[in-house]
Backbone as CSV, one residue per row, in Angstrom:
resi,resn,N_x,N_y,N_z,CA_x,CA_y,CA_z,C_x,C_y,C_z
1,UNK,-146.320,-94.814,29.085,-146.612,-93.656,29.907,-148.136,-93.567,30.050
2,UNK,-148.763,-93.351,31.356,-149.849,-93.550,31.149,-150.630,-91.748,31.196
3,UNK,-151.981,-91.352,31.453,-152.469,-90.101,31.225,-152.034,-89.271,32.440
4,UNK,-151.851,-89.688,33.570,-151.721,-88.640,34.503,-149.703,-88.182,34.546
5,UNK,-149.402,-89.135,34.318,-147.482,-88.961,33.984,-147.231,-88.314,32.772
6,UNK,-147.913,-88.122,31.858,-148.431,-87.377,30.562,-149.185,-86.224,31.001
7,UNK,-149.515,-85.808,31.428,-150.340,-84.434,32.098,-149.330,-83.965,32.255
8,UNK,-148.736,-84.772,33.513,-148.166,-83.864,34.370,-146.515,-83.568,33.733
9,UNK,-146.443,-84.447,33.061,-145.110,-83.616,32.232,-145.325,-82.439,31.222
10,UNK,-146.277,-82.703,30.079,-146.508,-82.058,29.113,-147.479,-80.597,29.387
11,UNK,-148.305,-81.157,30.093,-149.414,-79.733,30.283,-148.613,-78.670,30.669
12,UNK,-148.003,-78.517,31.494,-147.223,-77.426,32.389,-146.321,-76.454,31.406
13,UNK,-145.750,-76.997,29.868,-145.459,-76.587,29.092,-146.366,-75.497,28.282
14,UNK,-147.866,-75.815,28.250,-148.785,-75.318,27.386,-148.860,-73.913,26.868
15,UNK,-148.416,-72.962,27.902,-148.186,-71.761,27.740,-147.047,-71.315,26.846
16,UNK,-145.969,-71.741,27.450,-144.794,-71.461,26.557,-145.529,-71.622,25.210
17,UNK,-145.383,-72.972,24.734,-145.819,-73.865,23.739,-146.858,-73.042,23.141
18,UNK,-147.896,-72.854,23.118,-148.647,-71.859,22.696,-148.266,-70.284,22.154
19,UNK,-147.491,-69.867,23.256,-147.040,-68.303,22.724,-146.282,-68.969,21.547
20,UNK,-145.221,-69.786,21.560,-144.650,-69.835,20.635,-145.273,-69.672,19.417
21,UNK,-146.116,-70.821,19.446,-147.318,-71.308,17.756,-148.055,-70.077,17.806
22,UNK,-148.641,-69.300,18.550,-148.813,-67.759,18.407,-148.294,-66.902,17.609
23,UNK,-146.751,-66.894,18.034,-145.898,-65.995,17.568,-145.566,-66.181,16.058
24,UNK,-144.815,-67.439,15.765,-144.931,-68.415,14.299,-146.124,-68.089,13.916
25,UNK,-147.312,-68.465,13.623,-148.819,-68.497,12.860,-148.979,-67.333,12.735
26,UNK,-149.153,-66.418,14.122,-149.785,-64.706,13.916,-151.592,-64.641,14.346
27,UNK,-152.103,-65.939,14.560,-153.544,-66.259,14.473,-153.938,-67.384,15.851
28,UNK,-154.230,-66.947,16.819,-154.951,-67.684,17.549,-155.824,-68.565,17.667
29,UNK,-156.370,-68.875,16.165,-157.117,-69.908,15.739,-155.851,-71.223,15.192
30,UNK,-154.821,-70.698,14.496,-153.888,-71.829,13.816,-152.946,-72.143,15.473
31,UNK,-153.050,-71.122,15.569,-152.190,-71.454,17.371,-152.856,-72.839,18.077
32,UNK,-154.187,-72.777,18.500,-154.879,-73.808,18.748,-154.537,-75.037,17.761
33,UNK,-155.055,-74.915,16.858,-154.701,-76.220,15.591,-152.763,-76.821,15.916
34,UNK,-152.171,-75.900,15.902,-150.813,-76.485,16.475,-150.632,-77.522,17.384
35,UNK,-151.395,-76.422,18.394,-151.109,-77.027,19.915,-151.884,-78.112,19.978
36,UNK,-153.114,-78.560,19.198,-154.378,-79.530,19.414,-153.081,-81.015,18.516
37,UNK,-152.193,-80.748,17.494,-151.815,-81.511,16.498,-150.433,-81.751,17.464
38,UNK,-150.013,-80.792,18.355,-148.556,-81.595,19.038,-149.102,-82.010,20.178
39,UNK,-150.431,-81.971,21.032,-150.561,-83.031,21.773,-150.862,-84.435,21.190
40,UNK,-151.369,-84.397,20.665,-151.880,-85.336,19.636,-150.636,-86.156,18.993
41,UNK,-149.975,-85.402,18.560,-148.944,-86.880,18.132,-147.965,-86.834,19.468
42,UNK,-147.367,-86.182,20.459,-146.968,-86.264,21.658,-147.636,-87.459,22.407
43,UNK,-148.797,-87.400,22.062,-149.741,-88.494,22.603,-149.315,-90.357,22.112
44,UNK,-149.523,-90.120,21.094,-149.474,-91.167,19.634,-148.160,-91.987,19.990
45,UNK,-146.951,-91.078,20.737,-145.517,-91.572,20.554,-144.969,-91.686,22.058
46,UNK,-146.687,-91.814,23.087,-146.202,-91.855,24.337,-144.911,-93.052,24.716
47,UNK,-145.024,-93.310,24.202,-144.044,-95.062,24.490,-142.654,-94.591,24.410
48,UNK,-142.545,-94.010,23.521,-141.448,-93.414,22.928,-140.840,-91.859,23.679
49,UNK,-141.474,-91.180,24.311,-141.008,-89.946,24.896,-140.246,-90.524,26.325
50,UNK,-139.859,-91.533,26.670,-139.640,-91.527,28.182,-137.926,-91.296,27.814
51,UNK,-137.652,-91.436,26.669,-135.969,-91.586,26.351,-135.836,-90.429,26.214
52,UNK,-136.745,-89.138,25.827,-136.136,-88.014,25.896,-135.741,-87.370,26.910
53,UNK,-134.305,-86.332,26.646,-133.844,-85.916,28.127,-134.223,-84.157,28.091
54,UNK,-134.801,-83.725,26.854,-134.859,-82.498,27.233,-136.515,-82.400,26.321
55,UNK,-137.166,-82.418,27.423,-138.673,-82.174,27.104,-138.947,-81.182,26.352
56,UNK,-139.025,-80.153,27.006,-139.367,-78.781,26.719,-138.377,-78.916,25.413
57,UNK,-137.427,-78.970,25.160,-136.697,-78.267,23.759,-137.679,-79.010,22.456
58,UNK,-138.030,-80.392,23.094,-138.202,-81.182,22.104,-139.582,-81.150,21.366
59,UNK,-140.318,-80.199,22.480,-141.719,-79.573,22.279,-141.872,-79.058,21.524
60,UNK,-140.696,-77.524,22.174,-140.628,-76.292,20.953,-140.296,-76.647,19.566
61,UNK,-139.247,-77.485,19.460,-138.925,-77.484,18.231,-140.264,-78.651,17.299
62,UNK,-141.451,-79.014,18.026,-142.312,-79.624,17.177,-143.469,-79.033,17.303
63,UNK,-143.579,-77.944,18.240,-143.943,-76.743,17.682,-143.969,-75.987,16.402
64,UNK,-142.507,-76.505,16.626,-141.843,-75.178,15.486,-142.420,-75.634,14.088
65,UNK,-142.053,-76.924,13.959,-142.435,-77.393,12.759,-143.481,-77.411,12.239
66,UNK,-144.604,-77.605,13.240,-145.837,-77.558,13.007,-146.411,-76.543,12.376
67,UNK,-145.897,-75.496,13.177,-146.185,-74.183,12.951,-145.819,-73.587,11.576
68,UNK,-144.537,-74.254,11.018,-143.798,-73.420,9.919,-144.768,-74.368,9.055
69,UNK,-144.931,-75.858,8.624,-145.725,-76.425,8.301,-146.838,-75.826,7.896
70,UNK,-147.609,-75.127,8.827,-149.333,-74.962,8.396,-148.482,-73.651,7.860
71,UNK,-147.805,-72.132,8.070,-147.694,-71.209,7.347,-147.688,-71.699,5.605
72,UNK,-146.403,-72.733,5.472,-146.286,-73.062,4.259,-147.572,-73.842,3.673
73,UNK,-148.470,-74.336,4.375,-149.572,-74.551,3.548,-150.227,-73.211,2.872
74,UNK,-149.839,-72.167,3.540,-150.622,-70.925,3.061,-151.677,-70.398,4.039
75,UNK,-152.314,-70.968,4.897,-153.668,-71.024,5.493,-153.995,-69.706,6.118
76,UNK,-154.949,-68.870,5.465,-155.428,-67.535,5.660,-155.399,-66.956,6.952
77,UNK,-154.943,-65.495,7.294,-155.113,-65.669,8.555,-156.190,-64.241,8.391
78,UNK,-156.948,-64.151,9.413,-157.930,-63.307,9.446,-158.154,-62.974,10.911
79,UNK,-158.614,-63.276,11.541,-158.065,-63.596,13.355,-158.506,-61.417,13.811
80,UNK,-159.706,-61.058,13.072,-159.761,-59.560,13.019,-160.593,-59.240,14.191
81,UNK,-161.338,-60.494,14.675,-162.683,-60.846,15.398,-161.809,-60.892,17.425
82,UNK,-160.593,-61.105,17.125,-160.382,-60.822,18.473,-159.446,-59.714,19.224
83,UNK,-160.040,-58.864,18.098,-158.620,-57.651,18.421,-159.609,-57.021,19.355
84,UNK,-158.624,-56.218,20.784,-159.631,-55.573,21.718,-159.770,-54.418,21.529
85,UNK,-160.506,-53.905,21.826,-161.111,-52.350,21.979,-161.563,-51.658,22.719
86,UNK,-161.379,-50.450,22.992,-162.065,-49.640,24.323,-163.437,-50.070,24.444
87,UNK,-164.092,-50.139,25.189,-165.554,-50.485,25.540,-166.762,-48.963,25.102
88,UNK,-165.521,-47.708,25.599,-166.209,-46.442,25.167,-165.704,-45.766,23.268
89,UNK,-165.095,-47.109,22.776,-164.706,-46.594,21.307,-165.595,-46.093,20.495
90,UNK,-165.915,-44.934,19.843,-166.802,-44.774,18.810,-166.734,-45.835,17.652
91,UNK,-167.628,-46.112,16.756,-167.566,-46.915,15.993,-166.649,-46.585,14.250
92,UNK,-166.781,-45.103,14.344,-165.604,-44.650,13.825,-164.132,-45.583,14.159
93,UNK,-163.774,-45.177,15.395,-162.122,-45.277,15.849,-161.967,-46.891,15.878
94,UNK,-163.487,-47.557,15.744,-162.890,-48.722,15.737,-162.927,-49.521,14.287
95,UNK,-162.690,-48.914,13.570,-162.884,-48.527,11.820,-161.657,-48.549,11.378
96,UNK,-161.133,-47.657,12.191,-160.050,-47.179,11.773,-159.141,-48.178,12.390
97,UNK,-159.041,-48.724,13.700,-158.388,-49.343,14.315,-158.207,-50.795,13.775
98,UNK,-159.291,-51.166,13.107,-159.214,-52.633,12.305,-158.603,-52.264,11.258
99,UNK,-159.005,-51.361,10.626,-158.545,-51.390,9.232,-156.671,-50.955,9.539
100,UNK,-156.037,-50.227,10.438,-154.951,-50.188,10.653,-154.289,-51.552,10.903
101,UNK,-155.080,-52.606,11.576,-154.237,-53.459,12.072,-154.162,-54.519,10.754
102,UNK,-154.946,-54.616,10.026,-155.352,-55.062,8.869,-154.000,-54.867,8.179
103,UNK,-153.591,-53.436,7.737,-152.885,-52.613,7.139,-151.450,-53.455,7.382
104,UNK,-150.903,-53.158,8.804,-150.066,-53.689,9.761,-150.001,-55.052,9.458
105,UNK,-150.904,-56.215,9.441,-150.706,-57.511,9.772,-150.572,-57.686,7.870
106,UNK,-151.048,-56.783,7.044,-150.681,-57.433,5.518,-149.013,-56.913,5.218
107,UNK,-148.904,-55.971,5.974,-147.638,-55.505,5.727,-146.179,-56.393,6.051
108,UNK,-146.268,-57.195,7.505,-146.102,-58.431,7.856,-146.018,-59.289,7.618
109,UNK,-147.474,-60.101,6.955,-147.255,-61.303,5.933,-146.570,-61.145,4.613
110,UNK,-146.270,-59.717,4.314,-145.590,-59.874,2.826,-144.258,-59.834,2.926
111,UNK,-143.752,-59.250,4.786,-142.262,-59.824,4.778,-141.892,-61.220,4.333
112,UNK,-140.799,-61.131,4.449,-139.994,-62.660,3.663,-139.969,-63.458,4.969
113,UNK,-140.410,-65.136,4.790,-140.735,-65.724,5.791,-139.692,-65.885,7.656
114,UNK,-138.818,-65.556,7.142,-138.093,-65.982,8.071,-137.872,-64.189,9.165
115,UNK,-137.591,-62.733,8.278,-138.340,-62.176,8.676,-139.193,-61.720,9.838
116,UNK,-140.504,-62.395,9.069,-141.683,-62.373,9.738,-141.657,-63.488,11.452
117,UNK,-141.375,-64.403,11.050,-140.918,-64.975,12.269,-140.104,-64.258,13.328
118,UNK,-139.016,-63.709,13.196,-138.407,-62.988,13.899,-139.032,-61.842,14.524
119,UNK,-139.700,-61.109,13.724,-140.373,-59.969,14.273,-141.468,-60.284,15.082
120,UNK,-142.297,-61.600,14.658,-143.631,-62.169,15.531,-142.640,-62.514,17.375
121,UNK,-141.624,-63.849,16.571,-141.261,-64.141,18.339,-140.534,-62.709,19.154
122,UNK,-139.886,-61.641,18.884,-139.050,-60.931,19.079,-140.348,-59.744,19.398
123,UNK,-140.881,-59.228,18.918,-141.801,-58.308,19.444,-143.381,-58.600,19.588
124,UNK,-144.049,-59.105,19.300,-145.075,-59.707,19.326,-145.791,-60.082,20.626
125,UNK,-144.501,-61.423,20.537,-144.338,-62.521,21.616,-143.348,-62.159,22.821
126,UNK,-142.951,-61.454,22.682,-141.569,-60.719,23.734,-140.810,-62.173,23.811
127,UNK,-140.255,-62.944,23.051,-139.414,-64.034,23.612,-137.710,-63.091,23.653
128,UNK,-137.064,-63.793,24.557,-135.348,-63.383,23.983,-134.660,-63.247,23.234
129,UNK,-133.845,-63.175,22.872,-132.938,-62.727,21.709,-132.386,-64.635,21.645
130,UNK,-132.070,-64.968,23.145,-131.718,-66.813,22.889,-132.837,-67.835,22.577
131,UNK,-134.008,-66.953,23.270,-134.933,-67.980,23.097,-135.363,-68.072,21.212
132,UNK,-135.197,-66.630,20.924,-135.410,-66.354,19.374,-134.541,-67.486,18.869
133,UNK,-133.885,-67.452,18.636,-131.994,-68.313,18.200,-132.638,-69.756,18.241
134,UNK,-133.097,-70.237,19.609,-133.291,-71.120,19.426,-134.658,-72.003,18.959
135,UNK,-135.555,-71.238,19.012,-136.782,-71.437,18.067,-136.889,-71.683,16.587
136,UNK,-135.713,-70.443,16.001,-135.816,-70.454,14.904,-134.207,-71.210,14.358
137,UNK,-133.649,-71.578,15.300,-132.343,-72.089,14.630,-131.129,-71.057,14.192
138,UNK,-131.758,-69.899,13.945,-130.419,-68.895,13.711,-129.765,-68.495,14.775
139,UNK,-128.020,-67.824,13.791,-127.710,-67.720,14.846,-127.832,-66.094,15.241
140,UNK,-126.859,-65.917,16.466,-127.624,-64.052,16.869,-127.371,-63.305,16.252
141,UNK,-127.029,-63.261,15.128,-126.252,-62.060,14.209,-127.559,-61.824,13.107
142,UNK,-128.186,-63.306,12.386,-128.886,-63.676,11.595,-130.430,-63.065,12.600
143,UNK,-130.826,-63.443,13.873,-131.364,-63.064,14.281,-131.837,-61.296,14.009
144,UNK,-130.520,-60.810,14.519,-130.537,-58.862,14.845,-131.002,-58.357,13.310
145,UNK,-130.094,-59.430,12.542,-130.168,-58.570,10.590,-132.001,-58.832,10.514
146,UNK,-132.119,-60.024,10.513,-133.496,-60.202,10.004,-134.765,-59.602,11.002
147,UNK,-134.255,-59.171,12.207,-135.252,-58.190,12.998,-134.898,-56.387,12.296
148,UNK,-133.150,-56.401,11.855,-133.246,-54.628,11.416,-133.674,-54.698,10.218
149,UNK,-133.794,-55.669,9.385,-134.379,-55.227,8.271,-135.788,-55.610,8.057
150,UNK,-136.692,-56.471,9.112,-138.166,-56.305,8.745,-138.802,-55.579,9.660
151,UNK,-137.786,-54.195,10.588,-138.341,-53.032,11.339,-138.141,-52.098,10.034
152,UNK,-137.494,-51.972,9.018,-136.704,-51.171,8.154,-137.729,-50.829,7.343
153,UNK,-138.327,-52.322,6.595,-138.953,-52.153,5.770,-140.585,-51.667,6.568
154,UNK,-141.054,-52.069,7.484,-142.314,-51.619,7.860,-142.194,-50.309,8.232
155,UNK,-141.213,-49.694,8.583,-141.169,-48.373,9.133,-141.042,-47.489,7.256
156,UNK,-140.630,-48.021,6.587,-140.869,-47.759,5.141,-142.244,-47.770,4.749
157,UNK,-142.651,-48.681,4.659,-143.954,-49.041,4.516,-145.361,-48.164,5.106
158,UNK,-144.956,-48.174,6.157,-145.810,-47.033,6.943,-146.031,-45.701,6.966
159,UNK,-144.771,-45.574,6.594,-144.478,-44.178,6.761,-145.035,-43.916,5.096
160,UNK,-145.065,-44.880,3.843,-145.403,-44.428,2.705,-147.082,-44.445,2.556
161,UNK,-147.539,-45.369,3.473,-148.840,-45.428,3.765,-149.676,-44.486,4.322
162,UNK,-148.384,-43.738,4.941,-149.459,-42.360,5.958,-148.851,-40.888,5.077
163,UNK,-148.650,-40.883,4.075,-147.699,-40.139,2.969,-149.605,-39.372,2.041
């Protein structure tokens, strides 16, 4: 396969592909590192992709891996530097506004991994309830439980936080 038959299949994906490793990571910096590591071996195995018949699935799901991959390395997420803000915010409200999201995003990482995934692609990321299913492999039942119970516990959480 040469670079422009490789563009033009793979690039057009980038978006999807990205929200996804977005949604998985939580950090727009590891999002990049994903997406930089599945072109990259996408690249590596050009010879080899012409037998696949479903591109896009075969993306996401090395996405996916990638993505679950670097979480299980552990790799810090901090990502505090691109949260937006009113332009007229006092420097107060935007004090408060980091340190809330701070609050929010530790509350998150201490859900249980699978969880946290659900709640990132499912509200975060606005993906579907199928597209969820099929990102993460569960099925829709496993999906709904592990979205009502890591709304359950943060709405716990919060509510003991503002107590």
């Amino acid at each position: 396969m040469d670079s422009e038959t490789f563009k033009q299949k793979y690039l057009p994906l980038h978006p999807k592909l990205y929200r996804v490793a977005f949604a998985l990571t939580g950090d727009s910096r590891d999002a990049e590192d994903v997406m930089q590591e599945t072109y990259l071996r996408l690249w590596k195995k050009r010879g080899e992709l012409d037998d696949i018949r479903h591109v896009e699935a075969f993306c996401l799901t090395l996405v996916k891996h990638l993505s679950l991959d670097l979480l299980r390395a552990a790799h810090p997420q901090d990502g505090l530097e691109d949260l937006p803000l009113h332009a007229d915010a006092s420097p107060e409200s935007e004090a408060i506004a980091k340190d809330t999201l701070c609050q929010v995003r530790r509350l998150i990482d201490n859900l249980p991994l699978k969880q946290q995934q659900v709640l990132r692609l499912s509200c975060i990321d606005d993906c579907r309830p199928e597209e969820v299913e099929e990102l993460t492999g569960l099925s829709s039942v496993n999906v709904r439980v592990l979205l009502s119970r890591a709304r359950k516990t943060l709405r716990e959480k919060i509510g003991f936080l503002l107590q």
